[in-house]
N, C-alpha and C positions, 0 to 999 in steps of 0.2 A: 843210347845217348840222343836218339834225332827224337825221340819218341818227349823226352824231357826237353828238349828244345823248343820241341813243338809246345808244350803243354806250356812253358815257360811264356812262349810268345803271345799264346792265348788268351795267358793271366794278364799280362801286360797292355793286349788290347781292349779286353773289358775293363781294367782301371780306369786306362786313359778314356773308356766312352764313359763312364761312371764320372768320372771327375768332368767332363765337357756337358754333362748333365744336370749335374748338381752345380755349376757355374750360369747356366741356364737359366736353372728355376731359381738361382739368387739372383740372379738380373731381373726378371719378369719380378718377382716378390718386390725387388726393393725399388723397380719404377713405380709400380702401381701403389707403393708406400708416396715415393717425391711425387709423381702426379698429384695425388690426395691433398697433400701437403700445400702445393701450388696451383690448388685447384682447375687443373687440364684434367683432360677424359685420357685415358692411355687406351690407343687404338690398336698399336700390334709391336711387336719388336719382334726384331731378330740379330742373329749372329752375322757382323757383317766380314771381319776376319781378324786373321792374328798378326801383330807383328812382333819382332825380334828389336826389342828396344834397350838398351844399355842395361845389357846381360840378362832381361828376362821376356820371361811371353805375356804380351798383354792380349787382351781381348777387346776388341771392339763390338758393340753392338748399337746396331740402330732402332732408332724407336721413333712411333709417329701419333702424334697427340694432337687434341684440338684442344685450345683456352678458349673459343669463345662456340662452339657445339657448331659454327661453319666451315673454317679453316680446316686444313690439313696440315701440320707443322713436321719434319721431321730434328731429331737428338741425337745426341752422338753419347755412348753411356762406355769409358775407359775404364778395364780389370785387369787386377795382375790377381791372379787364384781367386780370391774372393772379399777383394777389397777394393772398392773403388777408388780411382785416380783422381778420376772428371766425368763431368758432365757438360755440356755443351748444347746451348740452344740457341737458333737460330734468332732474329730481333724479330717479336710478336707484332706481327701485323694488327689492325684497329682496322674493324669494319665499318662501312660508310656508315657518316649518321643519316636517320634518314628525315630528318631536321632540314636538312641544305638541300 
């Protein structure tokens, strides 16, 4: 019986790394799709954490782009499984012109 429990706990925990993976590489895929889109460079993301929000588990993840190849911007990119919520960007700074 411990031997199945064990085995059982096992299977449970490489699910949930499997799924925490494939939520991953859908985040990275589908910024470097919206960067494209919005034409920002997508510099790095990661997983920033989870919260428990009106009965389910979202994921946050941050991401840091530059729209004009000097800045450093960071995103806030919201998942519940594999659907996005939101996305959220900070207001794009405008670099000096160098006019003035």
């Amino acid at each position: 019986m411990a031997e199945l429990l064990g085995l059982l706990a096992i299977c449970l925990l490489a699910a949930g790394y499997w799924q925490v993976r494939r939520q991953s590489e859908f985040a990275r895929h589908w910024l470097e799709r919206y960067c494209r889109q919005q034409q920002f460079q997508l510099l790095s993301v990661y997983r920033y954490r989870y919260v428990w929000q009106k009965g389910r588990l979202l994921a946050q993840f941050r991401f840091e782009f530059s729209h004009d190849g000097l800045q450093r911007d960071e995103g806030d990119l919201w998942l519940h499984s594999l659907t996005v919520l939101k996305v959220s960007l900070p207001v794009l700074r405008e670099p000096p012109s160098p006019m003035l």
